[in-house]
N, C-alpha and C positions, 0 to 999 in steps of 0.2 A: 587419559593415558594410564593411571593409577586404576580404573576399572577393567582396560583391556589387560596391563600385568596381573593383574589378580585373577584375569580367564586362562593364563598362560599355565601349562603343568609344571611348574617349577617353582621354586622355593622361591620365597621372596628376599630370605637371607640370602642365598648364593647369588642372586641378581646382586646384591648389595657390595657380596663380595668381589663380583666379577668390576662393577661399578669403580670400586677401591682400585683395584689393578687397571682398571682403565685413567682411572686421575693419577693416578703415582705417573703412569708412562707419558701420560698429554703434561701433567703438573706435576713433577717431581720434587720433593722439599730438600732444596740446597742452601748453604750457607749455614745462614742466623736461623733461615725458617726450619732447617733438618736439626739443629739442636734446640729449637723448641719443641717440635714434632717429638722429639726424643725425650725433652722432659712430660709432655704429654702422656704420653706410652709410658713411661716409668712411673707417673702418680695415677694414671686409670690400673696398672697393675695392682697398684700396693692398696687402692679404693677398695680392687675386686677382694684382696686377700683380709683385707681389714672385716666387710661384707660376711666372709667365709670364717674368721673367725668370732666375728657377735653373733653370727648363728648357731654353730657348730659348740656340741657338746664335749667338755674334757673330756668323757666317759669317751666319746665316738673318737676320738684324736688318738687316746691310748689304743683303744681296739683296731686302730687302724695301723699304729706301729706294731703292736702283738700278731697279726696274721702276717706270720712269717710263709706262708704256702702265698699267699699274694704279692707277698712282695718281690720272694723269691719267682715266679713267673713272668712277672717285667724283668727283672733283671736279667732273668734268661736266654727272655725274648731280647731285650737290649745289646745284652753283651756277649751272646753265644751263639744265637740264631742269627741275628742281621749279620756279625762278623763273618761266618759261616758261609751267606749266601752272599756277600760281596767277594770272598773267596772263586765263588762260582764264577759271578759276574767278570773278574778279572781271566779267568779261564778261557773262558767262552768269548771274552772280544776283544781277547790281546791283538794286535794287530789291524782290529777292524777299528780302533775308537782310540781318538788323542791320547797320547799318554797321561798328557795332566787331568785331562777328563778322565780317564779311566783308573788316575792314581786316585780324584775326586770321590769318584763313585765309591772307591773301596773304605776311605777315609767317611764318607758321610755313613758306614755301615757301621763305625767305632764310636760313633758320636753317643752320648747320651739320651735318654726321651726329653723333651719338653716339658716346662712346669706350668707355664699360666695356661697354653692351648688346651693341655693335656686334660687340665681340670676343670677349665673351662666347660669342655665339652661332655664333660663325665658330670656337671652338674646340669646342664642341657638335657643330657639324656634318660637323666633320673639313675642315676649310678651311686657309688659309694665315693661320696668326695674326700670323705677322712683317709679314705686308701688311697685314693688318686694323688691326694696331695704326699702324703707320707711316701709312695713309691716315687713319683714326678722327682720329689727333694731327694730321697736316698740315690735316685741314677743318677743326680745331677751331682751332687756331693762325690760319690764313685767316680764319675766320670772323669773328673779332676784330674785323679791319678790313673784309672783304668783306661782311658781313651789314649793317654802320651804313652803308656806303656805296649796296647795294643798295635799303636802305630808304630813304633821301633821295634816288634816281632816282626810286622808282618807287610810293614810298606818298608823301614830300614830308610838309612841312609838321609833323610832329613833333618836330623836334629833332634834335640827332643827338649824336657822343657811341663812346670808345671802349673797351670795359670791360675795360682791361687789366687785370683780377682775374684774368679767367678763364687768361690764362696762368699766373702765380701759382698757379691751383688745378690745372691740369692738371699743372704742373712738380710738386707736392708729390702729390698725390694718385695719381697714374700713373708722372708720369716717371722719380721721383726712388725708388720703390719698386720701379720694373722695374731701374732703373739699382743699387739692393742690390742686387736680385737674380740680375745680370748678376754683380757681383762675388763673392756666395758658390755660386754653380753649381760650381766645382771643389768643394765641399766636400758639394754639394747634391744634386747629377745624377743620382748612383746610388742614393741613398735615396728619390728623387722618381721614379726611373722602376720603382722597384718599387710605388710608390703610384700609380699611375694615376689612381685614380678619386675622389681627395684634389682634384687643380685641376678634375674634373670637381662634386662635392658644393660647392665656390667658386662654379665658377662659376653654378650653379642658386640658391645661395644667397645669389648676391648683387644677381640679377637679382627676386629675390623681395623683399626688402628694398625694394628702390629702386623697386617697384611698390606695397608698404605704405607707404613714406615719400611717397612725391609723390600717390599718391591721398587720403591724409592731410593732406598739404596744401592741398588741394582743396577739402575736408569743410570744415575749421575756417575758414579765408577767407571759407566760404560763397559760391562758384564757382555750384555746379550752383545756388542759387536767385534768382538773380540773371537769368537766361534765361530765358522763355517756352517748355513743353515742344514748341512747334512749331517753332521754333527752335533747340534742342536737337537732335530730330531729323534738322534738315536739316544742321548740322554732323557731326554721325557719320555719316550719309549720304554728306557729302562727304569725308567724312577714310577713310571705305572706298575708296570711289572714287577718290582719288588714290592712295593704299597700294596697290592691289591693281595699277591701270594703270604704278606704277612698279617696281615686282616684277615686272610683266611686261614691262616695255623694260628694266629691269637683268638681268634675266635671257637677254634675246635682245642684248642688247650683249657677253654674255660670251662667247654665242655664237660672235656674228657677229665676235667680235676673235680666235677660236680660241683662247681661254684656256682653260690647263688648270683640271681639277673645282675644286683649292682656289682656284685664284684667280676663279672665276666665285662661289666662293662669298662669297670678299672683294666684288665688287663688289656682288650681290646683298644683302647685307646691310648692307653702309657706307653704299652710292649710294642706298639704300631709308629711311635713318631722318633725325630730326630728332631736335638734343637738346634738350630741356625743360631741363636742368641751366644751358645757356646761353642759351635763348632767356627765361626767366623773369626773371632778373636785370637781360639788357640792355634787355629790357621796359622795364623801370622809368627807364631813364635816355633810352630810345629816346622813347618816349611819355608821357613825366612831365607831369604835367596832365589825359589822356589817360584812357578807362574803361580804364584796366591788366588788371582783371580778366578784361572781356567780351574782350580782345582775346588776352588767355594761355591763353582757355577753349579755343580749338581746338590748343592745342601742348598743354596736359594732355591731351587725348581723343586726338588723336594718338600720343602715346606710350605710352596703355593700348593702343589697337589696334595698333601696332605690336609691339608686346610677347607680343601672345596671339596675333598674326599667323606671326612668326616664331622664336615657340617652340614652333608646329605646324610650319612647315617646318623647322627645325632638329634637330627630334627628328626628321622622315621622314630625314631628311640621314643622319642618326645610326644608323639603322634600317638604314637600304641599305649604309652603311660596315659594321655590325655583318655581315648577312649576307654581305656578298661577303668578311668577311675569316674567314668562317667558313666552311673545308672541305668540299663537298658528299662524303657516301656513296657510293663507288660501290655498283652495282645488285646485287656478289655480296658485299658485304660489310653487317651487322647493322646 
């Protein structure tokens, strides 16, 4: 079996991933077992950030908060562009799509980027992780305040509300386990840079996790039955369609700002996601009274496509670094 997958044209990680979303639906983690799953996911996070910072140079951390041209381009893309085109989106299918779905759609365009995927996948591809990380924490930080304020311009009439947890959970969860990590790197550095593929098996591993834990959560809510399969449709329809249209303006903005490979790969991936981790919880206080559900259903499908989206690009990323840092033959040698 393991010989016929390995003939097949397709990544072995996304089989893994598709694999994850097949157990969350047949096995979903409820009860005792969905809050150990959740402690799970919460200490492989803080593992991966602890990893990232016994590697990672103070020198590289500061130069990563100082390129303010980078940070400023996620943030753009985060909170100017996606707003902008969920604007669109509400345009164009008033009337054709649920309204909680449709209020959904424009709400997951407010959200902030993702901070473990985000980076995850910018250390995958051979990117700038110091950026990745510095821009991931600064949207999510903003987002706090930027996302409740964006939603009472421009959806109105829910409420509003500022969930200062999520600092709390980013501070313990990320910050505070990169910030060990920063301090045992003299002790750490050289045994970590003989294990290479140690922060890479992390970080695979942690993005798989955190795609069995939230499709799981999904399952047991009972999310997907709650929607009409024609409506359905038209949501992943649309959450393609935006994914793929801002991969393609984050990737020509890295361009066109002559950013070097890792930092195009920072923006491409930070400026490209929404995190579910924040936009689920503020849900709840943003729109209390509100179908919660129908309206969090396009930020979970979002985050699965995102997910299988740019863990195809990331591995190509990974691919192209592998070959060009490997040697060609010359023509008279074996």
């Amino acid at each position: 079996m393991l010989r016929f997958l390995s003939r097949l044209p397709i990544d072995r990680y996304l089989l893994a991933l598709v694999g994850m979303v097949a157990l969350a639906a047949i096995l979903p983690a409820r009860g005792q077992a969905a809050e150990v799953m959740e402690g799970v996911v919460t200490a492989a996070i803080a593992l991966l950030f602890f990893l990232y910072g016994a590697r990672m140079s103070p020198a590289a951390v500061g130069a990563g908060l100082m390129h303010w041209r980078l940070q400023g381009a996620v943030l753009l893309s985060t909170f100017v562009l996606f707003p902008l085109l969920g604007l669109g989106l509400v345009f164009l299918m008033r009337g054709s799509l649920q309204p909680d779905l449709l209020t959904g759609m424009l709400y997951l365009c407010l959200l902030p980027s993702t901070v473990q995927s985000s980076i995850a996948f910018t250390s995958i591809a051979g990117g700038n992780v110091a950026g990745a990380l510095t821009s991931a924490s600064l949207s999510n930080l903003l987002g706090v305040i930027v996302t409740p304020l964006l939603v009472g311009l421009m959806i109105g009439g829910a409420g509003g509300g500022i969930h200062l947890q999520s600092i709390l959970d980013i501070g313990l969860q990320i910050l505070a386990p990169f910030a060990v990590g920063q301090m045992c790197r003299p002790l750490l550095k050289d045994w970590l840079g003989r294990r290479a593929r140690l922060t890479g098996l992390v970080d695979r591993g942690s993005i798989l996790l955190i795609v069995y834990a939230a499709f799981s959560e999904g399952v047991v809510a009972g999310v997907w039955s709650q929607v009409a399969p024609a409506d359905l449709g038209k949501v992943i329809g649309l959450n393609i369609a935006l994914l793929a249209v801002v991969l393609s303006l984050t990737l020509a903005a890295g361009r066109l700002l002559r950013f070097e490979k890792p930092d195009r790969i920072v923006v491409l991936f930070c400026g490209s996601k929404k995190s579910m981790a924040t936009g689920i919880p503020m849900a709840g206080i943003l729109f209390a009274g509100h179908a919660v559900p129908l309206i969090v259903l396009p930020i979970m499908l979002f985050h699965q496509i995102q997910l299988f989206a740019c863990t195809l690009i990331a591995q190509r990323y990974a691919r192209e670094n592998a070959a060009a840092a490997t040697p060609a033959l010359s023509p008279d040698r074996p």
